[in-house]
N, C-alpha and C positions, 0 to 999 in steps of 0.2 A: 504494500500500500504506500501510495507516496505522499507526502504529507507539504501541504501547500497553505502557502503563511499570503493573506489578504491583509493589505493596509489597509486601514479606518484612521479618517484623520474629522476633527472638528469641523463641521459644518456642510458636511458634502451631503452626495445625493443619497437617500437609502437605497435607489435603484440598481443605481451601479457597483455599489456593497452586495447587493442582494444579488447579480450576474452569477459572479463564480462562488456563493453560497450554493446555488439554487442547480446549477449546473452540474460544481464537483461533490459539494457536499452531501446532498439527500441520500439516503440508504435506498435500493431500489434493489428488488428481490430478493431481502434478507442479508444483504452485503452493502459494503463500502466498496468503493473502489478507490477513492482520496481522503486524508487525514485534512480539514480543512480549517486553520486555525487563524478566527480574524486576528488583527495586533493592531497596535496606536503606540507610537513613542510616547504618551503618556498614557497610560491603561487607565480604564476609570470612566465615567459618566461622561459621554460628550454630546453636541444636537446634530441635527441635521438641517439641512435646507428643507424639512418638509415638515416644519414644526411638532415632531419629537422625537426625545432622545432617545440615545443606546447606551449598554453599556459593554464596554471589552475590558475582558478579562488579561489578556495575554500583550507582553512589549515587543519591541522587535529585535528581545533574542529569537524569538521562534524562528526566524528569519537565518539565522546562523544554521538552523538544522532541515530547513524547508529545501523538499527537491523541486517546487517551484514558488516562486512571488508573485503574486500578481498585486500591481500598480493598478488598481479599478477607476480609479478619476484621478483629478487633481484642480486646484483652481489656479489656473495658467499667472493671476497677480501675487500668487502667494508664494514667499520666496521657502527654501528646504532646509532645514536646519542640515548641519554637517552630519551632527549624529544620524539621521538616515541616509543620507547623501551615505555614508560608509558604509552601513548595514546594506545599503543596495548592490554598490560597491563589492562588499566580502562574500557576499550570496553568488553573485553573478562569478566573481573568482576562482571561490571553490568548485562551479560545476551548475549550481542552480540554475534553470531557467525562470526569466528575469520577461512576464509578461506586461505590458503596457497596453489597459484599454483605453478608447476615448481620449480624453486630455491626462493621463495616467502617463503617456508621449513624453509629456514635459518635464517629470520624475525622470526617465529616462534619458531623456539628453542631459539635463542636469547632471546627473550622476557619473557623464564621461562614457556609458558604457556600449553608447552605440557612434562613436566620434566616428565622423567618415562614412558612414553606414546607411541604411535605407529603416526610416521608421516611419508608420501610416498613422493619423491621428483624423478627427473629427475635420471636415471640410472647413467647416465656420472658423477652426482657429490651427489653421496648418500656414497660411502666411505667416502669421507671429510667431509662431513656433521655429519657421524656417531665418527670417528675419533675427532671430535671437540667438539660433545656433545655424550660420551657415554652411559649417561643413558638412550638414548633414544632409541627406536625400529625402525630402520630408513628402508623403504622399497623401493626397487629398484623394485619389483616382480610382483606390480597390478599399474593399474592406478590411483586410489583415492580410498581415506579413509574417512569414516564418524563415527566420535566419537559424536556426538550429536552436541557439543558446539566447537568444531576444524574440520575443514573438508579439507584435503593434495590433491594434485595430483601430478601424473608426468609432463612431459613438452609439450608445444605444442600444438598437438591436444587432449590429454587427457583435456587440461585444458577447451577445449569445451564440454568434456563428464562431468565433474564435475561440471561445472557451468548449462547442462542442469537436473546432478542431483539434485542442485538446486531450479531450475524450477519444476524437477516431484516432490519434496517433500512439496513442498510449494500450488503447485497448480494443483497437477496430472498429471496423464499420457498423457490425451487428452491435455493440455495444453504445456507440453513437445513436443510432438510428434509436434502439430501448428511451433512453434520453429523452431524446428531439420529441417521441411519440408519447413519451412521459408529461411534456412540458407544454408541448404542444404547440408544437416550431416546424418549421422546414429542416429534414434531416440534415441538409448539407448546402450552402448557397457557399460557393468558389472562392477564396479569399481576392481572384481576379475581377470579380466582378464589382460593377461601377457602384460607389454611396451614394449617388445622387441622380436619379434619371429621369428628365426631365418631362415627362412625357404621362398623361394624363390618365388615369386608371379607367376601363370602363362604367360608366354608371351601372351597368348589366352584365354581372361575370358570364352571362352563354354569350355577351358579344367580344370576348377576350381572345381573339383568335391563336394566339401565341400560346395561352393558355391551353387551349384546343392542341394544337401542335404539341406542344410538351409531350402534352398524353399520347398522344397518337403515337409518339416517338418510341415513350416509354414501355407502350405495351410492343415495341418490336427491337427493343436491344439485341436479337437472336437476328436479326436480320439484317441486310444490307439498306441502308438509307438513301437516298442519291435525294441532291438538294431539290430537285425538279419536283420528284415524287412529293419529297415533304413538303415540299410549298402546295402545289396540287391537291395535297388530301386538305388542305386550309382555303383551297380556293382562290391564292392567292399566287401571280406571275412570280417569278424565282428573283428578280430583282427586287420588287416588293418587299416579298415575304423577308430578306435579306436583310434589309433596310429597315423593317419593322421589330426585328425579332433583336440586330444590336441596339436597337432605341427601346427596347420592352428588358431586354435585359443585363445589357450591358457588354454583351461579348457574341459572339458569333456563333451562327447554329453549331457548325460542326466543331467546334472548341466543347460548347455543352454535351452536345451528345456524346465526344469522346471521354470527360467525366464522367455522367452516366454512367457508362460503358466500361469504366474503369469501378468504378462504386457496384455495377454489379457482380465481375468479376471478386472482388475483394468479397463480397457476402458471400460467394459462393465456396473461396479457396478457405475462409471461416468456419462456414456453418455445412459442407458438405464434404464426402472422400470422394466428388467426383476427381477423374484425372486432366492436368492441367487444359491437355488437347480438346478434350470435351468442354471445359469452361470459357475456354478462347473460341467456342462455336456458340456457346449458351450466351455467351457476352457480345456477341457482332464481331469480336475479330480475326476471324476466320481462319486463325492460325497460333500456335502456342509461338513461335517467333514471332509475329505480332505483337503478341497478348506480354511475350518478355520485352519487347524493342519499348512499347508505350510504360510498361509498368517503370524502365530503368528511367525511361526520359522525363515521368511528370511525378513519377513517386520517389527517385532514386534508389529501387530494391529491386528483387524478382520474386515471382509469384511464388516460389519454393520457400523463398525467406518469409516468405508474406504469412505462408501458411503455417510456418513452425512458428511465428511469435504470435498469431491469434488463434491461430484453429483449436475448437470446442467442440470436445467430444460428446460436450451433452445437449450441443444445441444443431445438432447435424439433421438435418431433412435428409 
């Protein structure tokens, strides 16, 4: 169990405290999977921005023994005392991953520990951020970032896609997905995908075409897609559809569908003994050389590896 130390500081938001409470902490089928212990450099009574208070128990020694931190906010005018500024510091040193949600961004640059580096923070306050530390790569564009040992988001609701990427890195996909379906979230939105898109929600979910499309896609992972075809079943020219689908959600059909596509392979090499060849046909890529060329290039592993760190013997179909 790995045991993950949340700062709580005076005045913040409860929501954002409540993120990777609500994510790693809850017990779900009779297990933990994270030890989740909030801290405050001064332990003890504090408020919130939501007119009431909490109290924390724990300082930020937990922080000395946490295999990760997460930085859930911060308020970008408030300057860090040294004493965390080190505790961030010594965490990240010895090994810990040192996450930053939201303006949580500004902890982390602070702390030196991403100098030079690429960190995602909330759109509204990633100029100031960038402006204040410019060596740094400051991204308003995707929702989080994963550099191994630092992991960024934007604000809000991204900060739940980044803590359940979390969860899929540490304990896979099927264990993700339990989560999301727990919470009652989208299992999985790309950490490449756009925070902000500008583009007006339907009044009428059945006139969601893209929506449409997803599913349509979804129910044929096992099959060949051509962009023609998928625009087609939506009713929609290939340009269109095209054009529609990066403004709906950020990133291009065939980038999502080969997620997908990679997301169902993973549930399968998890929860089933089928063999590799069979699941690179179950998943659309029509080949276990395929199914190994995309696993190394967007996952960095192969599906062998994949399978001896999550595969579950008692949740096998």
């Amino acid at each position: 169990m790995r045991t993950v130390a949340v700062l709580a500081y005076d005045g913040m938001s409860p929501f954002h405290l409540s993120v990777p409470c609500l994510v790693l902490g809850e017990r779900r089928g009779g297990s933990k999977q994270y030890d989740v212990l909030v801290c405050a450099e001064q332990p003890g009574s504090m408020r919130t921005n939501a007119g009431f208070g909490i109290t924390v128990d724990h300082g930020l020694e937990v922080m000395d023994r946490a295999d990760v931190v997460v930085l859930p906010s911060w308020e970008p005018g408030l300057e860090a005392s040294d004493v965390l500024l080190d505790a961030i510091r010594r965490a990240h040193g010895r090994g810990a991953t040192v996450v930053g949600l939201c303006v949580g961004a500004f902890l982390v640059a602070e702390s030196g520990i991403a100098e030079g580096r690429e960190v995602v923070t909330h759109w509204r306050w990633a100029d100031q951020l960038q402006a204040r530390h410019p060596s740094l790569k400051v991204r308003a564009d995707v929702l989080w970032s994963d550099l191994g040992d630092l992991i960024t988001s934007a604000g809000t609701a991204a900060s739940l896609d980044c803590c359940l990427h979390l969860v899929r890195t540490h304990h896979g996909v099927e264990e993700a997905e339990k989560v999301a379906r727990d919470i009652v979230v989208a299992p999985h939105r790309s950490g490449s995908q756009a925070q902000y898109i500008p583009v007006p929600v339907p009044p009428d979910p059945s006139d969601d075409v893209i929506e449409k499309a997803m599913v349509w896609a979804r129910a044929r992972l096992d099959q060949p897609v051509s962009l023609d075809e998928w625009a087609a079943a939506v009713a929609l020219s290939r340009r269109t559809f095209t054009r529609q689908f990066r403004a709906r959600t950020g990133s291009s059909g065939q980038a999502w569908l080969l997620r997908q596509r990679l997301d169902r392979a993973r549930l399968l090499l998890e929860t089933t003994d089928l063999p590799v060849e069979r699941i690179a046909g179950e998943s659309g890529f029509g080949s276990s050389d395929a199914l190994r060329h995309h696993f190394h290039t967007v996952l960095g592993t192969t599906p062998v590896r994949h399978r001896q760190e999550f595969y579950s013997s008692t949740s096998r179909m």
